[in-house]
Backbone bond lengths (Angstrom), bond angles and torsions (degrees), N, CA, C in turn:
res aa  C-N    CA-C-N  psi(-1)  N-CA   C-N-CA  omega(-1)  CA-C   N-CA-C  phi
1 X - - - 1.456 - - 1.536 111.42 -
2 X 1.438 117.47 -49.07 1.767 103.57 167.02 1.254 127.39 -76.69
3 X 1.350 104.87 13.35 1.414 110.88 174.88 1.541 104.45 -96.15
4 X 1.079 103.63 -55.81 2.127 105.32 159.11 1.309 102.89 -21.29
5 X 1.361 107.51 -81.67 1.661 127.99 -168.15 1.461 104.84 -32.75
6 X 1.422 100.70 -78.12 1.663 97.75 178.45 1.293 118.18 -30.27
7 X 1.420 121.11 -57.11 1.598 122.48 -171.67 1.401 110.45 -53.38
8 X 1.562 94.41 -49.23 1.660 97.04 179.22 1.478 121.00 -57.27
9 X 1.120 110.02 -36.74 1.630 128.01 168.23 1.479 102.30 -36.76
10 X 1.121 104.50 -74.53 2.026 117.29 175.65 1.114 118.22 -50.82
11 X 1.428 137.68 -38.85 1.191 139.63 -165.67 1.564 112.84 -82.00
12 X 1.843 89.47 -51.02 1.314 97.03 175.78 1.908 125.84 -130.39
13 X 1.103 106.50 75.07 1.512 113.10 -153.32 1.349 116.84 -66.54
14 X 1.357 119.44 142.09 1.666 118.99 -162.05 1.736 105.70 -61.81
15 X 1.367 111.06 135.15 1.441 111.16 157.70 1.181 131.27 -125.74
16 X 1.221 124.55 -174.21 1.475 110.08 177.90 1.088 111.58 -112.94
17 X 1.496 116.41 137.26 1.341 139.26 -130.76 2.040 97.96 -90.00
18 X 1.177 123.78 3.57 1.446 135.93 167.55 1.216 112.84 -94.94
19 X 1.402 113.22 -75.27 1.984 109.98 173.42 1.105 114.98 -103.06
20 X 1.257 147.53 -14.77 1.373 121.43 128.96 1.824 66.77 121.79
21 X 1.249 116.86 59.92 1.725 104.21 173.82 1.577 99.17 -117.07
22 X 1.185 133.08 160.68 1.134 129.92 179.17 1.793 100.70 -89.94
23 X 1.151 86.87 155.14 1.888 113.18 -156.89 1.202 146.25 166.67
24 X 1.208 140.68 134.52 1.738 140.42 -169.17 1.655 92.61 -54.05
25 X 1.666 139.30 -54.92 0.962 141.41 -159.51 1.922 121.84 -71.54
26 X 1.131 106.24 131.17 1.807 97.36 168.20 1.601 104.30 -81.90
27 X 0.860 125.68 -23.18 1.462 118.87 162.91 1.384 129.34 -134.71
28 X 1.202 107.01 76.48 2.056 116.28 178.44 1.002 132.06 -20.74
29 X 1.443 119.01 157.40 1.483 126.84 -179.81 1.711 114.14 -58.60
30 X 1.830 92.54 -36.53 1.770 106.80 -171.72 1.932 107.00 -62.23
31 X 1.422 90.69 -54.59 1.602 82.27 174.51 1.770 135.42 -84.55
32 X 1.582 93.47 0.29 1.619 97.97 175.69 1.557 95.07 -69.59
33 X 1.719 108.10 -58.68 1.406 106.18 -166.00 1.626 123.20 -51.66
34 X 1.695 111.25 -25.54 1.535 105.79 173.70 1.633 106.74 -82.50
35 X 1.182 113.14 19.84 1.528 103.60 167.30 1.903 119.18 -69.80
36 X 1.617 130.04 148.74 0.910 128.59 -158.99 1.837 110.47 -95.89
37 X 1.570 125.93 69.17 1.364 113.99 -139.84 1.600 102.98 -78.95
38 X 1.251 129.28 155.30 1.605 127.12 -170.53 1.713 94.97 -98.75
39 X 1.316 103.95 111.80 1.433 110.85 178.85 1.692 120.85 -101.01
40 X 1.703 100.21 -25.89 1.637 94.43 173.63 1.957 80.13 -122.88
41 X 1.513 72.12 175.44 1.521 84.37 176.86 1.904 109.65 171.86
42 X 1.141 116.65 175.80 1.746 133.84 -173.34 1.830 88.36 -68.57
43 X 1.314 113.17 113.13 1.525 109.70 171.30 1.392 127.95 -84.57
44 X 1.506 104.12 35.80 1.542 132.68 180.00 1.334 102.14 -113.75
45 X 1.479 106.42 -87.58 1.929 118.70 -167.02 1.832 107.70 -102.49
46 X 1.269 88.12 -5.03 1.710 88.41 166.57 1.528 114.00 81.95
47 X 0.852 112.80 25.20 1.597 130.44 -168.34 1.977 107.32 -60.55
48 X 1.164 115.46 103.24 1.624 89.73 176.98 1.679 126.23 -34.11
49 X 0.983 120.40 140.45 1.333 119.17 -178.73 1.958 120.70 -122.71
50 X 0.980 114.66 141.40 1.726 99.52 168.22 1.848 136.57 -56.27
51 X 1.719 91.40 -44.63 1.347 103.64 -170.44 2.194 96.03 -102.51
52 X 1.546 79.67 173.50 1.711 87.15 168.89 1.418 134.83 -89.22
53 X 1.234 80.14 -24.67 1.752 106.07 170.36 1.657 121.27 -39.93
54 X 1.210 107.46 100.57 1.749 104.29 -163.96 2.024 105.37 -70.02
55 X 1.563 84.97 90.17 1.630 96.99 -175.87 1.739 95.16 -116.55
56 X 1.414 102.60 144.89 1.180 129.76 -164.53 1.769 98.76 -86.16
57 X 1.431 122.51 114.95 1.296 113.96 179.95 1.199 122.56 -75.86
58 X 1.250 139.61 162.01 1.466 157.71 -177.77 2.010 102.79 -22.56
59 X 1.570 103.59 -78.96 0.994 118.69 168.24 1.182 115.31 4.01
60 X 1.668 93.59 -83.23 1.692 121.35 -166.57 1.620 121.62 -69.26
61 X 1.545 105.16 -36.73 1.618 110.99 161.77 1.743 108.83 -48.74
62 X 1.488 106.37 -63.37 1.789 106.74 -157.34 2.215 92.41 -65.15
63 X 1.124 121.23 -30.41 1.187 106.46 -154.85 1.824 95.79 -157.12
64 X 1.257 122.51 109.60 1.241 124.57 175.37 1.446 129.61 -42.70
65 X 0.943 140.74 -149.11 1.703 135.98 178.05 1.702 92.57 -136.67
66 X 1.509 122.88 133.57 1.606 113.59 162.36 1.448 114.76 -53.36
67 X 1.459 103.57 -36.01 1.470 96.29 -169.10 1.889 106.28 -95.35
68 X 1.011 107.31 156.53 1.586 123.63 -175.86 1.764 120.24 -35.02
69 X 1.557 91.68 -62.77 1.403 103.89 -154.43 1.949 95.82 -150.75
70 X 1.411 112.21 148.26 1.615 95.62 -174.80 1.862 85.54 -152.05
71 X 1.569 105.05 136.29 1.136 99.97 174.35 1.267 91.45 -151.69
72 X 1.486 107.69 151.54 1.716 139.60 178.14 1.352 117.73 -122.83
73 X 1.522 109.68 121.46 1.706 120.93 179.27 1.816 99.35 -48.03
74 X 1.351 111.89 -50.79 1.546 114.63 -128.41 1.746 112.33 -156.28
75 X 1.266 104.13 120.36 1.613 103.39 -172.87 1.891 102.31 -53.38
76 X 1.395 108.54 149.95 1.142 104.17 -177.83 2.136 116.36 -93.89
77 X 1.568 104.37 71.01 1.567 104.98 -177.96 1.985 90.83 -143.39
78 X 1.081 86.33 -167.26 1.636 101.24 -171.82 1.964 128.61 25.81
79 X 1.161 114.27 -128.17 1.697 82.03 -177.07 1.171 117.43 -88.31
80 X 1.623 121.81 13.95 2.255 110.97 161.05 1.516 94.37 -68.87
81 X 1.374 113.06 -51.55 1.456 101.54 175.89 1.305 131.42 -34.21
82 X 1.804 100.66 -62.42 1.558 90.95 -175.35 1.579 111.41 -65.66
83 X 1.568 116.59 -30.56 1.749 99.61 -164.01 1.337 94.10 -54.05
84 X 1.470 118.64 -48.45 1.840 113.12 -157.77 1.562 118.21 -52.00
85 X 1.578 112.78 -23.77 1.150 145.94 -178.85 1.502 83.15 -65.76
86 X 0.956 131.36 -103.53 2.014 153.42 -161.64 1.638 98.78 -34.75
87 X 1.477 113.97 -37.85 1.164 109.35 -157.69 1.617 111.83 -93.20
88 X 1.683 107.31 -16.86 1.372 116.61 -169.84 1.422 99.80 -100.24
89 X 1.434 116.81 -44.96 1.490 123.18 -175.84 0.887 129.63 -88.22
90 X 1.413 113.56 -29.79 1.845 132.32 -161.67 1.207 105.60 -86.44
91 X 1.630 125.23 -25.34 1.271 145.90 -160.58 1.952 116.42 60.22
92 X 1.247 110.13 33.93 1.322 135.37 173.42 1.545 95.39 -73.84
93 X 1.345 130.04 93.11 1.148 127.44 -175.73 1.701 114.20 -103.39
94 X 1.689 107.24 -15.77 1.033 141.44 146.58 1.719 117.89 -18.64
95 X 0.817 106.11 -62.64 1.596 124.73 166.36 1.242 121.69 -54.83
96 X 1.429 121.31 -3.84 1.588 114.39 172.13 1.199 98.15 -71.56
97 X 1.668 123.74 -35.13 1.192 101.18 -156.67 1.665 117.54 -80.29
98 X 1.540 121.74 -13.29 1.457 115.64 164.62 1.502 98.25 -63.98
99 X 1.197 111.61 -67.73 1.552 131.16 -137.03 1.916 87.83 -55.57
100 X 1.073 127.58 -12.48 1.410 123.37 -145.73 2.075 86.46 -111.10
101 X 1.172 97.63 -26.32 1.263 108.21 -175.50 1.804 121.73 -57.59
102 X 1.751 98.60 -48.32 1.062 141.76 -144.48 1.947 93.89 -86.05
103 X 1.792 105.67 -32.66 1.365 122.31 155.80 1.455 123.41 -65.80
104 X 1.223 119.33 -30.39 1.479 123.13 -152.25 1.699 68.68 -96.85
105 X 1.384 127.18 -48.87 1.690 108.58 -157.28 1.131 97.96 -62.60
106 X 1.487 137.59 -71.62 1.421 125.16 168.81 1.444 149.48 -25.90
107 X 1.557 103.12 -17.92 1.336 113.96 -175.49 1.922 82.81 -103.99
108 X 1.085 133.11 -30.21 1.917 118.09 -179.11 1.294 96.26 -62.26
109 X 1.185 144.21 -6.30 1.642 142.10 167.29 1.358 102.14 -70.39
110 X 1.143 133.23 -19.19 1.759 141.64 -176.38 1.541 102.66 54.60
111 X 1.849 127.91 67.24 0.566 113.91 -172.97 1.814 111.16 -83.87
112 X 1.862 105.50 -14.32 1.186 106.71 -175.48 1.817 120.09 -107.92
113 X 1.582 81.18 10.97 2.152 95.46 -170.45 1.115 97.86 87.37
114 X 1.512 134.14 20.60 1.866 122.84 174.80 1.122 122.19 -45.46
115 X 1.591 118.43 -36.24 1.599 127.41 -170.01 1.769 97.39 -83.89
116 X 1.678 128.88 -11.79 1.216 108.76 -162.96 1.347 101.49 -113.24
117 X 1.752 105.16 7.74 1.452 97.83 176.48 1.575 131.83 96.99
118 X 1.288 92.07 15.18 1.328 105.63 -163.43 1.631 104.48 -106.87
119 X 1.457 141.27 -14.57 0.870 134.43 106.30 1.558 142.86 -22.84
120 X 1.500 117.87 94.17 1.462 119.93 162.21 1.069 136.42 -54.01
121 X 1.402 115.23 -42.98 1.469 127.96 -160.57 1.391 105.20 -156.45
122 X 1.319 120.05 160.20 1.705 120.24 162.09 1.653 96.11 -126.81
123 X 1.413 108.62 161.62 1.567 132.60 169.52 1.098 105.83 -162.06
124 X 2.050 110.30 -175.34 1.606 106.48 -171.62 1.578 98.80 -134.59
125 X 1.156 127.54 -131.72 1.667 135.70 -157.76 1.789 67.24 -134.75
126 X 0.962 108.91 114.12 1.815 109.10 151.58 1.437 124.75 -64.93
127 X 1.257 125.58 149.94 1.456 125.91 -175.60 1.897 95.04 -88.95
128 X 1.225 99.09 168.17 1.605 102.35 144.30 1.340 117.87 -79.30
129 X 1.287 92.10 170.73 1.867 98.05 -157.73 1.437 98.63 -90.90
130 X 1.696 133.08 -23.33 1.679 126.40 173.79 1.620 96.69 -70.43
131 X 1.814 118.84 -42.39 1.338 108.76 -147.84 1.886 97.02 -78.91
132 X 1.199 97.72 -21.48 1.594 107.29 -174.89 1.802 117.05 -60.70
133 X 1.725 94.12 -37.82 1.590 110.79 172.80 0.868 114.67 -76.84
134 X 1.509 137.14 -21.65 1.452 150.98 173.54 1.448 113.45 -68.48
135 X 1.321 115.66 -55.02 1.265 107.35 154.02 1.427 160.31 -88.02
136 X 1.420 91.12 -2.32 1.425 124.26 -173.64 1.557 142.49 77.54
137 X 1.527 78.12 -12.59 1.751 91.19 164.26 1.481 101.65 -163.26
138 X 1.331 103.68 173.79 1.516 122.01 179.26 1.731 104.21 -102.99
139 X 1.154 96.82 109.27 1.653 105.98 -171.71 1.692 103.73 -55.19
140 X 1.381 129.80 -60.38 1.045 137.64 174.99 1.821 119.96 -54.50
141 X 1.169 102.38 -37.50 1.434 99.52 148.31 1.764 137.28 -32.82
142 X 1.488 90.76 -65.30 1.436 109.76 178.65 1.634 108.40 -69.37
143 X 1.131 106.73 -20.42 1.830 107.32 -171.88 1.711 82.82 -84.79
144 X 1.501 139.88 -68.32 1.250 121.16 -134.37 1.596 104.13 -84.00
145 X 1.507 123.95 -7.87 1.398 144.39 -167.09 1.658 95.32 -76.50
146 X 1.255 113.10 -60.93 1.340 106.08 174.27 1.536 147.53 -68.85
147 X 2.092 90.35 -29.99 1.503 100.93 139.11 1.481 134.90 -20.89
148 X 1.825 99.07 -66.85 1.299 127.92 -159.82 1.655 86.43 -50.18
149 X 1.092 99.73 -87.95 1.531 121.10 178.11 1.059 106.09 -5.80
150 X 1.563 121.09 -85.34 1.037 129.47 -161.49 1.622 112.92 -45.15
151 X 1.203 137.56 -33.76 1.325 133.08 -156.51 2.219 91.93 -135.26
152 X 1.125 111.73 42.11 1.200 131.34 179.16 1.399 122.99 7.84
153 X 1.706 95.25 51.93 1.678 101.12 -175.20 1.810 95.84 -118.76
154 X 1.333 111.99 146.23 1.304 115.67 178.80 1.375 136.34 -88.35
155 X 1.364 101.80 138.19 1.475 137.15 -152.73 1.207 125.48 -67.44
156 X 1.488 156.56 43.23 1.245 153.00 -112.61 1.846 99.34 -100.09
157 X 0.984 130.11 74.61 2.065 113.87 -175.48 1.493 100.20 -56.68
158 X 1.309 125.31 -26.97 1.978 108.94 -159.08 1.342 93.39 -132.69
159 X 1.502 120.92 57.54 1.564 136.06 126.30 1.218 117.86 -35.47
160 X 1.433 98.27 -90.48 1.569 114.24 162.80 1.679 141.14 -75.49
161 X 0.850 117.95 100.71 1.657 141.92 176.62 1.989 105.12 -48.06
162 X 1.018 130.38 122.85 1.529 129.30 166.85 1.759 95.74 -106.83
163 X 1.571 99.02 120.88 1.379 104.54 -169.27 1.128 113.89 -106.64
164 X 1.689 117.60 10.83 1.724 129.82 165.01 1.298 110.51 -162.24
165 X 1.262 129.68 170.71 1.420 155.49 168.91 1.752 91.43 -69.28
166 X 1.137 103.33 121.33 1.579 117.55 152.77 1.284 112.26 -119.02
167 X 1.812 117.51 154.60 1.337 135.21 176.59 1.538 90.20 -72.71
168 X 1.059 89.32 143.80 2.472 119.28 169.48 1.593 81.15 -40.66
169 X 0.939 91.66 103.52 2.141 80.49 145.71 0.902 121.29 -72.79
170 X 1.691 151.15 48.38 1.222 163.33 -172.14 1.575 96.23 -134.27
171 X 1.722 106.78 -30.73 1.590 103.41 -166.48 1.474 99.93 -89.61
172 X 1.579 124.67 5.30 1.496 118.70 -165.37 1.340 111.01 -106.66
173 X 0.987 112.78 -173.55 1.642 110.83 169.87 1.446 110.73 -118.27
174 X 1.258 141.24 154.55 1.658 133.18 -167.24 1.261 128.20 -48.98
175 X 1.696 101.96 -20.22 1.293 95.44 -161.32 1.918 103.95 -100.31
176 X 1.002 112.74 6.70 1.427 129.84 175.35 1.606 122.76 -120.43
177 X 1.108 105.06 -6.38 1.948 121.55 158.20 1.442 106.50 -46.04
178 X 0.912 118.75 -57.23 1.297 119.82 -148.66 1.701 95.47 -108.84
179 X 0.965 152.67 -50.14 1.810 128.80 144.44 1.425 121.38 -39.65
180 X 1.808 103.89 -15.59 1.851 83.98 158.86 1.425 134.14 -102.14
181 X 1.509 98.24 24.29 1.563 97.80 175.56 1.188 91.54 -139.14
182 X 1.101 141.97 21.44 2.062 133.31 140.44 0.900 129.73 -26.76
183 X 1.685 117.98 101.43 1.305 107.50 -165.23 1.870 144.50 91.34
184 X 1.386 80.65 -39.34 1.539 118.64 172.83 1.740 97.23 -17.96
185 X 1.665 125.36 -59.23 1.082 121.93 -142.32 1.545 91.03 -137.24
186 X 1.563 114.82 156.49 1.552 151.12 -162.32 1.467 130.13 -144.71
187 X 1.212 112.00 129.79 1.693 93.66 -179.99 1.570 104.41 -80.89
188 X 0.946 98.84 161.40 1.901 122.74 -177.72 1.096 82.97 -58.65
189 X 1.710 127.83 150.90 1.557 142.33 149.40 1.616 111.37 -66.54
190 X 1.709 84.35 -28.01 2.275 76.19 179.57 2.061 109.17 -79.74
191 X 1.020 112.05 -33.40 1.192 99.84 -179.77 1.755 143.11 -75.17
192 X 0.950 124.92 132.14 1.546 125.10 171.70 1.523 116.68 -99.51
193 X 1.304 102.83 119.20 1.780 118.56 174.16 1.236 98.55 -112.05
194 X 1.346 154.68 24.06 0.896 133.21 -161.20 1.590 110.67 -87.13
195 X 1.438 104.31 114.69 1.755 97.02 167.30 1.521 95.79 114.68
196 X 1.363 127.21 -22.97 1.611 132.56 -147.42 1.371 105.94 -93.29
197 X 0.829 142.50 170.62 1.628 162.52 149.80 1.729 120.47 -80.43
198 X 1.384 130.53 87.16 1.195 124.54 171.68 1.423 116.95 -85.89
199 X 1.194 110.48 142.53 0.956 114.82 172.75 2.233 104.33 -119.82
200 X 1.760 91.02 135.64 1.521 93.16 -150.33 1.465 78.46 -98.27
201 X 1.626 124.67 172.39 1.760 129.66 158.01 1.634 100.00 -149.44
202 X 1.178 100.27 139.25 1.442 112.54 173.98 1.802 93.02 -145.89
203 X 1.233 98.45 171.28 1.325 129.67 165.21 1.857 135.31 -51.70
204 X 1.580 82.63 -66.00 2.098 89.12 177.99 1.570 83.95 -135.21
205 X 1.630 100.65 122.40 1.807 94.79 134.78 1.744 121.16 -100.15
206 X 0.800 113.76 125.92 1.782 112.32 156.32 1.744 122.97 -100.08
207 X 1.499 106.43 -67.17 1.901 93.09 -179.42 1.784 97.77 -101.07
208 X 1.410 112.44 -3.73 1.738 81.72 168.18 1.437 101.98 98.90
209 X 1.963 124.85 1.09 1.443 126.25 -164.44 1.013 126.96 -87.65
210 X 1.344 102.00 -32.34 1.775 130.53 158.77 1.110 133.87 -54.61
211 X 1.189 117.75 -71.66 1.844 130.60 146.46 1.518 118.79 -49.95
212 X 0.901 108.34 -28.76 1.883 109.10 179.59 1.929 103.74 -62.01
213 X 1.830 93.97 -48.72 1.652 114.47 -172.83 1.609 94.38 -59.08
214 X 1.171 113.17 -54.39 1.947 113.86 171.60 0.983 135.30 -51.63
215 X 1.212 121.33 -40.37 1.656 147.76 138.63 1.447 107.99 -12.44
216 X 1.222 111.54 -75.85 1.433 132.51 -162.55 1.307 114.29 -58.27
217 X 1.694 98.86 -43.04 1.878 100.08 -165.08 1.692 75.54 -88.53
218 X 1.118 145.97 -49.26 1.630 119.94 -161.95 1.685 114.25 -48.14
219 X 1.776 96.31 -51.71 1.996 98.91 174.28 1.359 107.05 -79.89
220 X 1.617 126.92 26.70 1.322 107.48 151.35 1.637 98.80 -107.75
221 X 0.952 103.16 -13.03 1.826 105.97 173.11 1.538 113.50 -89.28
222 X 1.783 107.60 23.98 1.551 114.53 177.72 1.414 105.81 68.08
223 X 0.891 168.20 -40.52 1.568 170.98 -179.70 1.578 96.10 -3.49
224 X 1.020 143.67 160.72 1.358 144.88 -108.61 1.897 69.64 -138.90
225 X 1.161 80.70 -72.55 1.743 104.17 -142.29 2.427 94.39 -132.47
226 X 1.710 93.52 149.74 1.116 81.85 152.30 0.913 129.83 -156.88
227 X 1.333 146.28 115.18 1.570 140.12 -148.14 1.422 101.07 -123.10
228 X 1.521 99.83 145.97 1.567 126.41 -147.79 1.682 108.41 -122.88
229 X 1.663 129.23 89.69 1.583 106.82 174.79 1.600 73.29 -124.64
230 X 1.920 67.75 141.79 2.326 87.97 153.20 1.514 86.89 -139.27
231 X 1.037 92.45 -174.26 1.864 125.80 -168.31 1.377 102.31 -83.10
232 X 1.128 142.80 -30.49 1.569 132.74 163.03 1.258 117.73 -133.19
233 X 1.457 122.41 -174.28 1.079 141.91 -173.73 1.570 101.74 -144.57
234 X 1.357 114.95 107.76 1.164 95.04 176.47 2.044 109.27 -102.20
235 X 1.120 116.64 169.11 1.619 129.84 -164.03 1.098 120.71 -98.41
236 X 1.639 129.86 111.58 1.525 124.30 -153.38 1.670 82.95 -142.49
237 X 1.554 100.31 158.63 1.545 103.51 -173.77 1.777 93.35 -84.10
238 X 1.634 123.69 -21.45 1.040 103.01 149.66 1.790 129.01 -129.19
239 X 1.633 106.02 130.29 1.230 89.72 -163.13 1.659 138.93 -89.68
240 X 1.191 99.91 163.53 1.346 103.44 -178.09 1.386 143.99 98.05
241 X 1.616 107.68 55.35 1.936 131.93 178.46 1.524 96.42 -103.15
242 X 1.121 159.33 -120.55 1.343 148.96 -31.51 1.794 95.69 -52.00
């Protein structure tokens, strides 16, 4: 059998599944480091920002966020893009385990008090249950599962209920994002948050429509608090759909 391996090694040598370089890694040092990381930003919804100055963006002044607190590793263009691309579409499921990494480094910054405990629980944005079979897994699933793990706080997947098929919000335009996920989502009848701190993870935020809809049914399910990281942020002249 390591004689297979070896051959296979030669024939077909591991690369990483972004630039395609040969390497022990599915996702390299070369393309982690050209990732775009969000270093200032709105210290509300996490909005990239210019200055350092913890100033509250537009958004968040005229109209608060449902959910608590929202933070993003990584602008959503160049290779976060493509992995999220490989990992959601390609069925590269492989990739949780960088991409999941890349969360845990951001969250050892304690941007939400994780290490002090102030986190109850973790969960994700649930898929629908055709689009979920379609792809075979729930990408955000696999990212907040290993989270969980990693920092040994527990993992809830069927918190949140998706109570219809919605269009990609990628296929919409801004001003219909957010009437297409109305409602969309429910807390489970079996679960109790009451009093707790969730902490939600998904993939891309852009206007905030998705997670806001998650938001809502968790603090109608009493949830303490709810804090929001995914893996990008993507850049809209106005912000805030995924």
């Amino acid at each position: 059998m390591k004689f297979l391996d070896a051959i296979l090694g030669i024939l077909f040598p591991p690369r990483c599944l972004i630039c395609r370089t040969p390497g022990e890694k599915i996702f390299c040092e070369n393309c982690i480091q050209k990732i775009k990381y969000i270093h200032q930003y709105c210290p509300i919804c996490g909005k990239p920002q210019e200055s350092l100055q913890e100033k509250i963006c537009g958004d968040c002044f005229s109209s608060k966020p449902i959910f608590d607190l929202a933070r993003s590793v990584a602008i959503y263009e160049g290779v976060i893009k493509q992995a999220i691309h490989k990992f959601k579409f390609r069925g590269k499921s492989m990739l949780s385990i960088p991409l999941s990494g890349l969360l845990i480094k951001y969250l050892d910054e304690d941007p939400f008090g994780i290490d002090s405990g102030k986190v109850a629980l973790i969960t994700m944005v649930p898929l629908y249950r055709d689009r979920e079979r379609e792809r075979g897994f729930n990408q955000s699933q696999l990212l907040a599962a290993l989270v969980a793990k990693h920092y040994n706080i527990p993992f809830k997947e069927n918190i949140l209920v998706r109570t219809r098929k919605t269009r990609p919000q990628f296929d919409l335009k801004k001003s219909e994002r957010f009437t297409n996920v109305v409602g969309a989502f429910r807390m489970s009848r079996e679960e109790n948050i009451s009093g707790k701190t969730i902490l939600l993870i998904d993939d891309i935020l852009t206007t905030g429509a998705t997670v806001s809809e998650c938001a809502k049914a968790l603090k109608e399910g009493e949830a303490k608090r709810v804090f929001v990281l995914t893996l990008s942020r993507a850049i809209e002249e106005q912000p805030f759909l995924c």
